[in-house]
DOVO-788675 format. One line per 8 residues: number of its first residue (from 1); their letters; for each residue x, y, z of N, C-alpha, C. Coordinates in pm, whole numbers, plus 50000, padded with zeros to 5 digits. Example, Ala and Ser with C-alpha at 12.3 -4.5 7.8 and 13.67 -1.06 7.14 Angstrom:
DOVO-788675
1	as	51319,49431,50780,51230,49550,50780,51320,49670,50780 ~ 51285,49775,50708,51367,49894,50714,51290,50003,50787
//
This chain:
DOVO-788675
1	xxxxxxxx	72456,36028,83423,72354,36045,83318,72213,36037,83380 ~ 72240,35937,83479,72064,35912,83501,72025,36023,83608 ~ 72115,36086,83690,72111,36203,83749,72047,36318,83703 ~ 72115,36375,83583,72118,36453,83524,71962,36435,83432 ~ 71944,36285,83375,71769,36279,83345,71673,36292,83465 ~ 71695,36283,83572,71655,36328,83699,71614,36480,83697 ~ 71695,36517,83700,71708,36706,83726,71659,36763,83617 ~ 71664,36714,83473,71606,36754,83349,71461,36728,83369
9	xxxxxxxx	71424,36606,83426,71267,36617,83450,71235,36704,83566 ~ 71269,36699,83650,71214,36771,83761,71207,36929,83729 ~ 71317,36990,83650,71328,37106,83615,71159,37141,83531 ~ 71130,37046,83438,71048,37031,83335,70911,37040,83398 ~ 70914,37007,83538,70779,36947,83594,70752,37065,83667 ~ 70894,37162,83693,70850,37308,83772,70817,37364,83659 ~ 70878,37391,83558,70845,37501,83439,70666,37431,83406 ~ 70623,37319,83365,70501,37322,83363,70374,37336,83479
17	xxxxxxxx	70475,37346,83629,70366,37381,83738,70348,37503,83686 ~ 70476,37579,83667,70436,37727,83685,70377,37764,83609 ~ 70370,37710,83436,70276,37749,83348,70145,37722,83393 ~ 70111,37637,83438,69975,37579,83483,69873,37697,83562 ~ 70012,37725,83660,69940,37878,83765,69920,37970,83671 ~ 69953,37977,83550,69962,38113,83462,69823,38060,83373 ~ 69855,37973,83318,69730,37890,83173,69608,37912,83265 ~ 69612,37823,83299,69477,37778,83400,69354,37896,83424
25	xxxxxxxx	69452,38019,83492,69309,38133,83583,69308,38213,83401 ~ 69385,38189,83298,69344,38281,83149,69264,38227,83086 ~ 69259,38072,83108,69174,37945,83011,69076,38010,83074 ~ 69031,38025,83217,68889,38025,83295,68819,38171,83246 ~ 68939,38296,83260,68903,38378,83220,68787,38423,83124 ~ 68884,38316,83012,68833,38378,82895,68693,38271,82883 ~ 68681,38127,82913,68555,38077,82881,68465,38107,82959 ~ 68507,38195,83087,68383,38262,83194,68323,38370,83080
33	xxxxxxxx	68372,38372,82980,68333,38532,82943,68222,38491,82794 ~ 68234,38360,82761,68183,38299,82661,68036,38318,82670 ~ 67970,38416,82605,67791,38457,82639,67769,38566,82718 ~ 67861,38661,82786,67861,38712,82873,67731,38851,82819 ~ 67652,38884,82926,67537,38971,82851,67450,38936,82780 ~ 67438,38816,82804,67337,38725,82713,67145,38706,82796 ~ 67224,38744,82941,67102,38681,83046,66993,38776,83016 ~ 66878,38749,83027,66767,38825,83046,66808,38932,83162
41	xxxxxxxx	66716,39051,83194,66735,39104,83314,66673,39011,83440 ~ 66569,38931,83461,66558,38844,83566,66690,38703,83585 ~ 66677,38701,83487,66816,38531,83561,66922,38579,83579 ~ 66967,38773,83509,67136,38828,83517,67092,38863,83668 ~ 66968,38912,83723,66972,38985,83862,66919,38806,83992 ~ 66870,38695,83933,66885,38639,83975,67030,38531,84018 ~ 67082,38574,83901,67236,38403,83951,67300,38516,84013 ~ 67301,38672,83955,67434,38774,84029,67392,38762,84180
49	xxxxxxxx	67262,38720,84220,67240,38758,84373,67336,38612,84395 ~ 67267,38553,84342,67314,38378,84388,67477,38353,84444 ~ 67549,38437,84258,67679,38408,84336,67724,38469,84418 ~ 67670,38643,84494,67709,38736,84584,67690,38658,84699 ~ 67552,38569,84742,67572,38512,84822,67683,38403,84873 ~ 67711,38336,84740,67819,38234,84772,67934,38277,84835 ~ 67986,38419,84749,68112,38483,84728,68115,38547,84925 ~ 67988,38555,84951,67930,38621,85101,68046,38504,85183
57	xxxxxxxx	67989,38395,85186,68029,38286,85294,68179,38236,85256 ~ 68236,38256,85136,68340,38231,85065,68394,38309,84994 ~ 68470,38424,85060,68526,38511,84935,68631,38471,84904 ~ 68628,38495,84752,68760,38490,84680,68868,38625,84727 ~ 68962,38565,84721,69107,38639,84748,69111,38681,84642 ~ 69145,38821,84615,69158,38935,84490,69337,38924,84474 ~ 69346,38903,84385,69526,38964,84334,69543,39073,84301 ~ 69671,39143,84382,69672,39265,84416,69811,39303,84328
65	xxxxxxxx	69806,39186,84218,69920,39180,84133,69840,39192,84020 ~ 69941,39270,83920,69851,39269,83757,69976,39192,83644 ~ 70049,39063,83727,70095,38996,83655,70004,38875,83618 ~ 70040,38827,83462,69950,38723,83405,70087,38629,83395 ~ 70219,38658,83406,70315,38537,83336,70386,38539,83421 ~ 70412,38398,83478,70548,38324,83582,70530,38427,83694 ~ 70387,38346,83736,70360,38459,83921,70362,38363,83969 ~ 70437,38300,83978,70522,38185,84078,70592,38258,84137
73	xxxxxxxx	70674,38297,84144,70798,38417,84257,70699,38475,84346 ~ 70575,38535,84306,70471,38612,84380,70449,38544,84447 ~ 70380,38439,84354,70234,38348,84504,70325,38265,84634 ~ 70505,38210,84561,70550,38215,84708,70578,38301,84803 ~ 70615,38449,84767,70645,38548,84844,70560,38577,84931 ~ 70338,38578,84856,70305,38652,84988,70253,38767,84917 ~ 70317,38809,84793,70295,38887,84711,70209,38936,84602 ~ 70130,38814,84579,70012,38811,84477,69867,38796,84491
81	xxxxxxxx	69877,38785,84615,69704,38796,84667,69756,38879,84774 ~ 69654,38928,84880,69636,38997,84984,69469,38962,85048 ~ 69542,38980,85227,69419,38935,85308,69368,39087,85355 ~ 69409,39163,85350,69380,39294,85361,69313,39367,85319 ~ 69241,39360,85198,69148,39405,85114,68992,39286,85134 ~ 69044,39223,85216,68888,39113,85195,68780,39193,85290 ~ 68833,39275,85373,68717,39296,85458,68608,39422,85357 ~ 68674,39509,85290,68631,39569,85256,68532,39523,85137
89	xxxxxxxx	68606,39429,85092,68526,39310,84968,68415,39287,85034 ~ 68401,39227,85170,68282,39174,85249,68178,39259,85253 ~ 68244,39315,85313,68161,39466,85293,68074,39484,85245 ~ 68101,39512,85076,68047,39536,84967,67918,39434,84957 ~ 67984,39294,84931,67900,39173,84943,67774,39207,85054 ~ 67825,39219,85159,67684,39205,85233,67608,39351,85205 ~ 67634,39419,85146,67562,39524,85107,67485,39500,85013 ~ 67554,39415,84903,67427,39393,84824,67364,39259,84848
97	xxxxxxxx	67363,39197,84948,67340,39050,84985,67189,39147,85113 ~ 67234,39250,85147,67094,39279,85247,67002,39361,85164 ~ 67056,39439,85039,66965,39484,84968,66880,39398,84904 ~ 66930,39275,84839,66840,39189,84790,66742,39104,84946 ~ 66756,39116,85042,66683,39073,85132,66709,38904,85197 ~ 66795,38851,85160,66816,38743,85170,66896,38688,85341 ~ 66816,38686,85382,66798,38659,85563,66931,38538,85604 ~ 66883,38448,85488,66963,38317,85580,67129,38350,85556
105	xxxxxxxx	67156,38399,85419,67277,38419,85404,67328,38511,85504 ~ 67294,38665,85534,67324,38738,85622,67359,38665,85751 ~ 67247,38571,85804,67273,38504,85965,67321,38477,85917 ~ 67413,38351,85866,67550,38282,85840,67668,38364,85831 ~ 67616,38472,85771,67783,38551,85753,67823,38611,85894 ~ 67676,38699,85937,67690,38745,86047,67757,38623,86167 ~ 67688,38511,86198,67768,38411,86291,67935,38373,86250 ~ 67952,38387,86094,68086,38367,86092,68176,38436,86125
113	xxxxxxxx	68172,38593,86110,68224,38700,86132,68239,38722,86291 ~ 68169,38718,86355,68122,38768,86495,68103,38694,86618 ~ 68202,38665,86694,68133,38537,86828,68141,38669,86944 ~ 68016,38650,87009,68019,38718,87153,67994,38851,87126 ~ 67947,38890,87013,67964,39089,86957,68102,39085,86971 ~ 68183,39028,86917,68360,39083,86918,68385,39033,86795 ~ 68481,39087,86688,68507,39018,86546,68559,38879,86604 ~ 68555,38807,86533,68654,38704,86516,68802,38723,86470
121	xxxxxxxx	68820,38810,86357,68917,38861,86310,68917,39061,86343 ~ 69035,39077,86442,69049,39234,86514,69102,39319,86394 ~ 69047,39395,86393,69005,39563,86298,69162,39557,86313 ~ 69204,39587,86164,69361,39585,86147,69379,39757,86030 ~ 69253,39723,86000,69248,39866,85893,69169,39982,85876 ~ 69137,40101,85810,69047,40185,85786,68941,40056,85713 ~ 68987,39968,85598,68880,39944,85513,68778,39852,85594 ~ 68808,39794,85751,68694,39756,85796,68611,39783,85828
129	xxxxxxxx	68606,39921,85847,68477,40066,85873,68351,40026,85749 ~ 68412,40008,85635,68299,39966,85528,68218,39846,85594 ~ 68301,39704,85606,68228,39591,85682,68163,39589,85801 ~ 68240,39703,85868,68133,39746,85975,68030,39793,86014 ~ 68030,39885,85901,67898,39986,85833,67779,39845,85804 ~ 67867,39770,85690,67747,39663,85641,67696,39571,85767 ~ 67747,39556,85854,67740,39438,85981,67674,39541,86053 ~ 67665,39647,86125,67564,39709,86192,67391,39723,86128
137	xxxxxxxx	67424,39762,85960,67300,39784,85958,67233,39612,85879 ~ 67289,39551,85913,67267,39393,85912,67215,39351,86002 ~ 67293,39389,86144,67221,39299,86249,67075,39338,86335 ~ 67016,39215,86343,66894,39271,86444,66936,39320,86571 ~ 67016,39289,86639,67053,39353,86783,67201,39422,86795 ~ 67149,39532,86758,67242,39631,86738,67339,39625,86913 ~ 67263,39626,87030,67303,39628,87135,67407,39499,87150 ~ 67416,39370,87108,67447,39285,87133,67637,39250,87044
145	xxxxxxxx	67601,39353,86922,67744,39382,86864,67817,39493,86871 ~ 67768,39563,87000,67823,39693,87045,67995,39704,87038 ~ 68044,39596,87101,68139,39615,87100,68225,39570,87021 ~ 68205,39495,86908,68249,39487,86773,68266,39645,86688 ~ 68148,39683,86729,68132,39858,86669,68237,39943,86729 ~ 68190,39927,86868,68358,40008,86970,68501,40013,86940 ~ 68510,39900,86890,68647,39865,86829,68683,39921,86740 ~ 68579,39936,86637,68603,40011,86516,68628,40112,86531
153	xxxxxxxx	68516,40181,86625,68537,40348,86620,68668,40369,86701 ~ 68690,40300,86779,68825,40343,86850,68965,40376,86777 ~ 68955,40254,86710,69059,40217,86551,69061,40358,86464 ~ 68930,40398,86459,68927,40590,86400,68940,40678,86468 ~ 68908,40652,86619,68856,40803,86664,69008,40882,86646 ~ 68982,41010,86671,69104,41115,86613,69068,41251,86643 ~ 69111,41339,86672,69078,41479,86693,69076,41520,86564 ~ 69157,41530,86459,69170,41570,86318,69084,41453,86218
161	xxxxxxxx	69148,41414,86147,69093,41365,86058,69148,41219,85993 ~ 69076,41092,85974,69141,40966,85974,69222,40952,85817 ~ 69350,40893,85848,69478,40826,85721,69410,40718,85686 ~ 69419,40730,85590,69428,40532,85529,69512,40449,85567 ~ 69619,40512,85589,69737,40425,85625,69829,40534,85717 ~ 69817,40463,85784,69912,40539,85940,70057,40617,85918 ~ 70135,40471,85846,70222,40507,85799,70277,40622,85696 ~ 70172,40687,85625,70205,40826,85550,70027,40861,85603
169	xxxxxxxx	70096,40982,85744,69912,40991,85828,69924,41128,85759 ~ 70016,41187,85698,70012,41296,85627,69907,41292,85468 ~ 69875,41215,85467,69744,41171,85316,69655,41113,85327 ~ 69521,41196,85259,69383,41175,85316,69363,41103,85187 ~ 69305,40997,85150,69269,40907,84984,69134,40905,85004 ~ 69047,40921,84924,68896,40922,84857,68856,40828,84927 ~ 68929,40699,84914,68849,40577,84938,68808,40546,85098 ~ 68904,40592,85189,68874,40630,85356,68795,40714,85347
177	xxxxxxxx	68700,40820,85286,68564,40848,85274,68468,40795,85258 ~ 68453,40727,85188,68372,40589,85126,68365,40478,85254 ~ 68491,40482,85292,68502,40366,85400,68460,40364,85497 ~ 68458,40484,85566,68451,40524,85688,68301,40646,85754 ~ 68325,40716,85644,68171,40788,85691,68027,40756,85714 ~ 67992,40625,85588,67908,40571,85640,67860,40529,85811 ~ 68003,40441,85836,67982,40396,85913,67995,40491,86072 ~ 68086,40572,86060,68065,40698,86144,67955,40736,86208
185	xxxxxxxx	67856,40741,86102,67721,40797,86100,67651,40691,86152 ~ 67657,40623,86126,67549,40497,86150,67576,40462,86285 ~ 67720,40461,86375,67732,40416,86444,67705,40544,86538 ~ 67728,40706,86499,67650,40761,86626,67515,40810,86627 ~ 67451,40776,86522,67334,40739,86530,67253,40652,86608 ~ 67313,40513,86612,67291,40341,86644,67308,40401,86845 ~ 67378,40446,86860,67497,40475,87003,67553,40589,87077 ~ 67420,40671,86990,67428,40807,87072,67594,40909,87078
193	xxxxxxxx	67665,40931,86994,67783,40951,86993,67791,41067,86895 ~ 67789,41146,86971,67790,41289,86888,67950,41318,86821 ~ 68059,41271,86883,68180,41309,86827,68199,41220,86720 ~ 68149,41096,86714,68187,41027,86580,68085,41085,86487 ~ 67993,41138,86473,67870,41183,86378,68002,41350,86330 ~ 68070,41418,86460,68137,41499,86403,68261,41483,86335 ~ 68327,41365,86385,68473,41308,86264,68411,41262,86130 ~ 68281,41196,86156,68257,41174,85986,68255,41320,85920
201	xxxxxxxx	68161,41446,85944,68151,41524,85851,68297,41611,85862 ~ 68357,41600,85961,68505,41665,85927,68591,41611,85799 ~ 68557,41440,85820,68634,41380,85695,68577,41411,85558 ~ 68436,41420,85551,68409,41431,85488,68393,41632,85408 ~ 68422,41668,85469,68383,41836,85458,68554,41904,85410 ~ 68643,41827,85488,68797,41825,85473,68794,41819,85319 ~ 68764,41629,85282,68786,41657,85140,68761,41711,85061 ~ 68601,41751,85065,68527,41823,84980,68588,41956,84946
209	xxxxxxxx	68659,42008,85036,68754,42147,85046,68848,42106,84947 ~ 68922,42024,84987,69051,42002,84968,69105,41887,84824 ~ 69015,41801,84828,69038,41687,84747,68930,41700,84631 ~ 68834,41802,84620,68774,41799,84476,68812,41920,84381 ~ 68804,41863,84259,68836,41995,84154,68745,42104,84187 ~ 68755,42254,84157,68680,42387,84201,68653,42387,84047 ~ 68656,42292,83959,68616,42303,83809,68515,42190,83821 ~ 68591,42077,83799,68552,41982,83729,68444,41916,83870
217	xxxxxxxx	68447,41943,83963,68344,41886,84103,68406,41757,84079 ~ 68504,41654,84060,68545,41506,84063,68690,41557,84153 ~ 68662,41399,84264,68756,41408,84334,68939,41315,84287 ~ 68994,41410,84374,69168,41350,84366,69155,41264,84395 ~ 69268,41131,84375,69276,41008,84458,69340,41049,84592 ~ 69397,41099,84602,69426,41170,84740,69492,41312,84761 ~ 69491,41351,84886,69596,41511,84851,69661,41512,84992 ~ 69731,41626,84991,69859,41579,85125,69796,41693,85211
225	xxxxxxxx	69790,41665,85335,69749,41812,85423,69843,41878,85456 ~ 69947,41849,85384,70044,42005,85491,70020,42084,85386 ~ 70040,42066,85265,69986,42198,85175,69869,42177,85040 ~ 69849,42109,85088,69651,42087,84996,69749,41992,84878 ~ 69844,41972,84845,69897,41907,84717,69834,41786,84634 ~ 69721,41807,84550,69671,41654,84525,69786,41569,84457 ~ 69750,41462,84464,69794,41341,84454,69756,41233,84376 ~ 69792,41150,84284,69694,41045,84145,69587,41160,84090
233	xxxxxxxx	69522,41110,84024,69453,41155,83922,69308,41211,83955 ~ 69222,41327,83929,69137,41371,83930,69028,41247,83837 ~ 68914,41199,83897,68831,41148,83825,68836,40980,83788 ~ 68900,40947,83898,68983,40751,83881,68824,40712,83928 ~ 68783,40662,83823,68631,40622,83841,68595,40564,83978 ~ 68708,40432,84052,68667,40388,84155,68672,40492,84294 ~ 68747,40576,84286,68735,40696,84352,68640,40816,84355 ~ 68605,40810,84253,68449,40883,84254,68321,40810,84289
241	xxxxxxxx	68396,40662,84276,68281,40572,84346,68274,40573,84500 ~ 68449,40585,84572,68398,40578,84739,68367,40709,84754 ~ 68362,40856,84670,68337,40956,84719,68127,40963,84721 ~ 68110,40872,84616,67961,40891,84559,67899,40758,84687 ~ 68004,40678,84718,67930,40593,84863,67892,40687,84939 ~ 67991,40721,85028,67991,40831,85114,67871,40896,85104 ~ 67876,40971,85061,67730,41074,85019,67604,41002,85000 ~ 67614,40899,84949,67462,40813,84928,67436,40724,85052
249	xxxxxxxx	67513,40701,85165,67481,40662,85253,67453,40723,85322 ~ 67488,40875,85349,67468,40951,85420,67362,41027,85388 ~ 67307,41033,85266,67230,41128,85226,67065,41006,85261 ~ 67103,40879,85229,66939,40801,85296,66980,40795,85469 ~ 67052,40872,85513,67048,40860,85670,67008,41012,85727 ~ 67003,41081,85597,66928,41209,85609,67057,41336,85686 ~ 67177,41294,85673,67245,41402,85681,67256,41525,85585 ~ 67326,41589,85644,67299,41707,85574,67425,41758,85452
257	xxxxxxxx	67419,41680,85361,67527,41633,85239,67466,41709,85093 ~ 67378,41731,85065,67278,41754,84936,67379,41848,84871 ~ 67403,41980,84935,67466,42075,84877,67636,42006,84782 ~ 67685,41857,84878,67770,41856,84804,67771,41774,84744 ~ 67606,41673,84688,67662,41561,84618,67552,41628,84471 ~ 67488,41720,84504,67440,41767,84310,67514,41789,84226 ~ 67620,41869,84320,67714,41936,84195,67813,41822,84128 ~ 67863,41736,84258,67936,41618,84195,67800,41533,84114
265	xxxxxxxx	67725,41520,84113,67606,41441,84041,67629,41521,83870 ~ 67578,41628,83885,67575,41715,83759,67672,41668,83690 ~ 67853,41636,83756,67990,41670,83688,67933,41540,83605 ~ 67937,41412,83673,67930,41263,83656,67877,41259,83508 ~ 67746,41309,83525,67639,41313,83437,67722,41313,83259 ~ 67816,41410,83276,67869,41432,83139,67990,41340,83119 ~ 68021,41279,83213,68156,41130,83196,68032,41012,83176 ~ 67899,40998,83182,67855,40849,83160,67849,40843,83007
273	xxxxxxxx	67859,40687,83015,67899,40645,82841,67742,40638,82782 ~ 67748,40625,82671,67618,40617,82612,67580,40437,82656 ~ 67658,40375,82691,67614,40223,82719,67554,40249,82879 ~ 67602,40314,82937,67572,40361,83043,67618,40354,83188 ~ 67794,40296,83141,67908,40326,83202,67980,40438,83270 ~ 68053,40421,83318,68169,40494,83352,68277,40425,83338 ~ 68405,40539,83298,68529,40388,83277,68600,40434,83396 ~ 68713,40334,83413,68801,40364,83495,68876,40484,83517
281	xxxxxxxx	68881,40557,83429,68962,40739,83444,68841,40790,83356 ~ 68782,40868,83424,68627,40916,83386,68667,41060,83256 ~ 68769,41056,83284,68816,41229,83197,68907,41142,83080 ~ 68870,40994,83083,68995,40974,82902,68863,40903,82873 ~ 68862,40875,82780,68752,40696,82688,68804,40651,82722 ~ 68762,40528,82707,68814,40372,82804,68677,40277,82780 ~ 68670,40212,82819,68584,40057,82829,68498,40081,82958 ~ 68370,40070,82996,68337,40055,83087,68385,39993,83176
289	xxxxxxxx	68390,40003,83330,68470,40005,83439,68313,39944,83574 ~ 68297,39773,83608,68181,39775,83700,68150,39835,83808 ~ 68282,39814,83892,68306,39895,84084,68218,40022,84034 ~ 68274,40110,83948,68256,40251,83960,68097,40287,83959 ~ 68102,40177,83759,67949,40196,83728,67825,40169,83827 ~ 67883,40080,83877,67792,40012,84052,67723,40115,84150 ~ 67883,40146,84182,67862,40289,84263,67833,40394,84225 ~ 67851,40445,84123,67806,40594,84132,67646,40576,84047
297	xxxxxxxx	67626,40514,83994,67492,40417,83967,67388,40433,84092 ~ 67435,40370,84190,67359,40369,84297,67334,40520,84334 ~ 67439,40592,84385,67420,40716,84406,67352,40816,84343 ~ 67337,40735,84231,67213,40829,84139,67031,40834,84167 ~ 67078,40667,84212,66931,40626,84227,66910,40631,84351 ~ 66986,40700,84468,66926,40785,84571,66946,40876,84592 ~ 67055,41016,84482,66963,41094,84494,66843,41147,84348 ~ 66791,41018,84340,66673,41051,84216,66552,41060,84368
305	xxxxxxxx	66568,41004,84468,66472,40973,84600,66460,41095,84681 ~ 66574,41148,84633,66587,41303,84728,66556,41402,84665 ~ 66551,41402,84489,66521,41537,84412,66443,41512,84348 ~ 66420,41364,84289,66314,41365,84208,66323,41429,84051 ~ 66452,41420,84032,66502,41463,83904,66582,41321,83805 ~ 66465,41380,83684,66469,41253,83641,66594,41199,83553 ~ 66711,41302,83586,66856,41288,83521,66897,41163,83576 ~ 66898,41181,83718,66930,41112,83813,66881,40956,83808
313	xxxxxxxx	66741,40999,83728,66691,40816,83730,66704,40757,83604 ~ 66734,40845,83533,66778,40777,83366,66930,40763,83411 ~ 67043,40759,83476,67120,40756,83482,67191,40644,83531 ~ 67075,40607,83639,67079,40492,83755,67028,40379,83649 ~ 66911,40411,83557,66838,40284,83504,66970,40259,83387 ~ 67055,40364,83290,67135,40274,83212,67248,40217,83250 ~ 67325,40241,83427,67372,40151,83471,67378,40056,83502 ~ 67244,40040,83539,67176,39918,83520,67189,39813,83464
321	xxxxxxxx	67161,39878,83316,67174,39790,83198,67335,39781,83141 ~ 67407,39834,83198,67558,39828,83111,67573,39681,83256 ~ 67535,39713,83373,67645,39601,83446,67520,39435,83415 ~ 67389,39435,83362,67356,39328,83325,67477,39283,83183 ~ 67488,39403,83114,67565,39354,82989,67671,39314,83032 ~ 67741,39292,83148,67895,39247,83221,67871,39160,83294 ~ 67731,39081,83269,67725,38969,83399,67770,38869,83300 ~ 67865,38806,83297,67920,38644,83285,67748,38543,83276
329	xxxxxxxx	67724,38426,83235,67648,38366,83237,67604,38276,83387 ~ 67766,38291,83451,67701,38233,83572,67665,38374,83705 ~ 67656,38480,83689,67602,38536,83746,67686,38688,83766 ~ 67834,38648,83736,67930,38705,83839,67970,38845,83723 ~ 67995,38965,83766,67982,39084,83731,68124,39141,83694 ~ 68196,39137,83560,68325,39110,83515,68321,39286,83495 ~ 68462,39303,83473,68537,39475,83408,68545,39570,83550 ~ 68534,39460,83649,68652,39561,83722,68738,39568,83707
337	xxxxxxxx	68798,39689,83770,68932,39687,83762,69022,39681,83931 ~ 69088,39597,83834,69202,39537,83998,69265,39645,84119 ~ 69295,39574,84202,69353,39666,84296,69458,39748,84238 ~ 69486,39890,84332,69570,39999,84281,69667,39937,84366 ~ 69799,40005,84267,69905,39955,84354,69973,40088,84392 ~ 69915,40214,84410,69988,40267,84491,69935,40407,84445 ~ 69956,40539,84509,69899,40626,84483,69967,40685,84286 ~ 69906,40696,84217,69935,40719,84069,69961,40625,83980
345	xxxxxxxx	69928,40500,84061,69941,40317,83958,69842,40276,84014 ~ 69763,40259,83877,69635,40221,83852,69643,40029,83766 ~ 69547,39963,83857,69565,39849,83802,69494,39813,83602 ~ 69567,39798,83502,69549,39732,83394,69411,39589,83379 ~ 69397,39613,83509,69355,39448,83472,69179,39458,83472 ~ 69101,39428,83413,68952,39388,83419,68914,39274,83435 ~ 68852,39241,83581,68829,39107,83573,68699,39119,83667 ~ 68648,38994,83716,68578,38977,83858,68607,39010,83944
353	xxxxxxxx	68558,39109,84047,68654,39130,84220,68487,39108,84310 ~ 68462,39071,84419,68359,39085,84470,68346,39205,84527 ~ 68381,39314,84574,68333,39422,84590,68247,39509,84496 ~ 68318,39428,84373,68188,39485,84214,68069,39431,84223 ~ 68112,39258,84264,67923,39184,84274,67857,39255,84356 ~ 67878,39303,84500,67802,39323,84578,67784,39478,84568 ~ 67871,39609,84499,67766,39655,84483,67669,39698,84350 ~ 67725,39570,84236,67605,39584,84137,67502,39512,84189
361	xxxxxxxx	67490,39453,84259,67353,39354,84296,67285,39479,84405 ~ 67394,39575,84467,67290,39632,84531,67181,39747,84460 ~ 67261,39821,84315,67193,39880,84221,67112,39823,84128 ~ 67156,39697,84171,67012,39593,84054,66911,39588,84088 ~ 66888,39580,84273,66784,39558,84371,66725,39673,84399 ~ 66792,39808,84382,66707,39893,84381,66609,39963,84351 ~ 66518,39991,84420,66395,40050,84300,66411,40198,84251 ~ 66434,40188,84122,66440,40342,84104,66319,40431,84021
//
C-alpha cells in the first residue's frame, strides 16, 4: 500500500511538472500582452532598443515546435528548441542594436562572439552569413576579424550557387538570399574579392529568374533547380522579408539591384494592411505578421533614399506604427511568427522571436 502511495505521488508530481512547462510560458504569454500598444512612440522605441540589447548579450532560444500541450517528450528529446537558428537571431539583433548606435553593447557582443578574429563558435550554417554580415559591418577593425570573415566565405564559396542545406543542395529557399548576399557583398567589398561580389549576384539574379512570380513580382519559398519547380507558397511574408533584406542591403551598398527591387516594391504595396502590416501569407487576410512587417518596412525606407517616392515613405512610416502597436509594455515586439518547419509548414504560432526585435528596432531607428 505504502508503495503504491509512493508511485501515486510521484506519478502526480510528473503530471504537474509537465503541466507547469505547459501553464507557465501561456500564463507569461498572455500577461506580457496585458497593455500591449499602449507606449508612446518614444518609451515603445526606447525599452524595444533596451530589450534588443539585453536579448544581444542573452538570446533567448526560439522553439522550433508549435506545441503548447505536454512538450515534455520534446524538451527531453532535443526537439523543442534549437541552437541553430540563434545565429541568425543574432544577427538580426545586432542589426538593430548598431542602427540604434549603441557602442557598449556592440563591444560586448562583439568580445563574446569573437577571440583572436576567429568565432568562438565555427560557422556550421548558411544562416551565419546574416551574423556575419552584422559582425563585419560592426567592427572597427575590419582587418583584425579577417579571418572570422574567411571562414564564412569559404563555408559558401561555390562555382554555382549556395543550398541552405547541403543535404537537399538541389533547393535554393528565399531565406539563403537574405542570408547570404548581404554579406557576400560586404565582404568583397571589405577584402577586395571579386568572386564573392560575383556568387552574391548569381544567387541573387538565379532567384530573381527562377523563384519570383512573372505576375505577381513575390517570391517562392523555394524552387528546385533541375527543373525551375517552385516549392511552399508564393508570398510567405517572412520570405518576402529575406528577399526585401537582400536588396536593401545591397541597394545602400550601391549595387546594382534597383531594376529588381521596384517592381517587387510596387507588388508589396497592394498586400500592406491598412494598419500598416503585412501578414504572414501576404496573398490571404490574416493578422499582422512583425519579422515581415520589420523587413519589408525597412526596405521601403531605403528605397524611399534611392527614389524619393513618397509610396515608399508612407509605407515605411505605417510600419512603423503597426510594430509600435505590437510592442508589449516591456519593450519586446510580439506577432511573429515561429519557425517553419519545413518547406510548405508554416508555423501557427505568434509570439516574441528576437530576430523580429532586432529588425523592428532597426526600422524604428531609421530616418525616413
Amino acid at each position: 500500500m505504502t508503495v503504491a502511495l509512493i508511485m501515486l505521488a510521484l506519478f502526480a508530481l510528473f503530471v504537474c511538472a509537465a503541466a507547469a512547462l505547459d501553464v507557465v510560458p501561456a500564463v507569461r504569454n498572455w500577461a506580457g500582452r496585458i497593455g500591449i500598444g499602449s507606449l508612446s512612440p518614444e518609451q515603445a522605441e526606447k525599452k524595444m532598443q533596451a530589450t534588443a540589447e539585453k536579448w544581444l548579450l542573452k538570446t533567448p532560444s526560439v522553439p522550433v515546435s508549435d506545441q503548447t500541450r505536454f512538450t515534455l517528450p520534446e524538451r527531453i528529446q532535443g526537439t523543442y528548441k534549437s541552437k541553430n537558428i540563434q545565429a541568425w537571431q543574432q544577427g538580426a539583433l545586432l542589426l538593430g542594436v548598431l542602427q540604434s548606435g549603441d557602442t557598449e553593447a556592440i563591444h560586448a557582443f562583439l568580445k563574446n562572439t569573437l577571440e583572436n578574429g576567429q568565432w568562438k563558435q565555427s560557422v556550421q550554417s548558411a544562416d551565419f552569413a546574416l551574423l556575419a554580415y552584422a559582425v563585419l559591418l560592426a567592427s572597427p577593425d575590419k582587418a583584425a576579424i579577417r579571418p572570422a570573415m574567411d571562414e564564412m566565405y569559404r563555408f559558401l564559396q561555390t562555382d554555382g550557387t549556395v543550398p541552405y542545406n547541403r543535404r537537399i543542395a538541389d533547393i535554393r529557399f528565399v531565406d539563403t538570399v537574405g542570408m547570404i548576399c548581404p554579406f557576400l557583398w560586404l565582404y568583397a567589398e571589405t577584402y577586395d574579392c571579386p568572386d564573392a561580389k560575383a556568387l552574391c549576384m548569381r544567387q541573387i539574379r538565379e532567384y530573381a529568374a527562377y523563384g519570383v512570380h512573372d505576375k505577381l513580382c513575390l517570391p517562392v519559398h523555394c524552387f528546385r533547380t533541375a527543373n525551375g519547380a517552385p516549392l511552399g507558397i508564393y508570398g510567405w511574408g517572412r520570405g518576402c522579408g529575406w528577399y526585401a533584406l537582400a536588396l536593401s542591403e545591397l541597394l545602400s551598398m550601391d549595387a546594382d539591384v534597383l531594376e529588381l527591387a521596384v517592381p517587387f516594391a510596387d507588388a508589396l504595396l497592394l498586400y500592406q494592411q491598412e494598419n500598416g502590416a503585412w501578414s504572414r501569407q501576404l496573398l490571404c487576410e490574416g493578422g499582422g505578421e512583425s519579422s515581415a512587417t520589420a523587413m519589408l518596412g525597412f526596405f521601403m525606407a531605403v528605397l524611399y533614399s534611392r527614389t524619393q517616392s513618397e509610396n515608399y515613405k508612407r509605407s515605411a512610416e505605417k510600419a512603423k506604427a503597426f510594430l509600435r502597436s505590437a510592442t508589449r509594455t516591456n519593450g519586446a515586439v510580439d506577432y511573429a511568427q515561429g519557425d517553419t518547419k519545413g518547406i510548405g509548414f508554416y508555423s501557427a504560432k505568434l509570439s516574441v522571436m528576437p530576430a523580429a526585435q532586432g529588425f523592428a528596432l532597426r526600422l524604428t531607428e531609421v530616418t525616413v
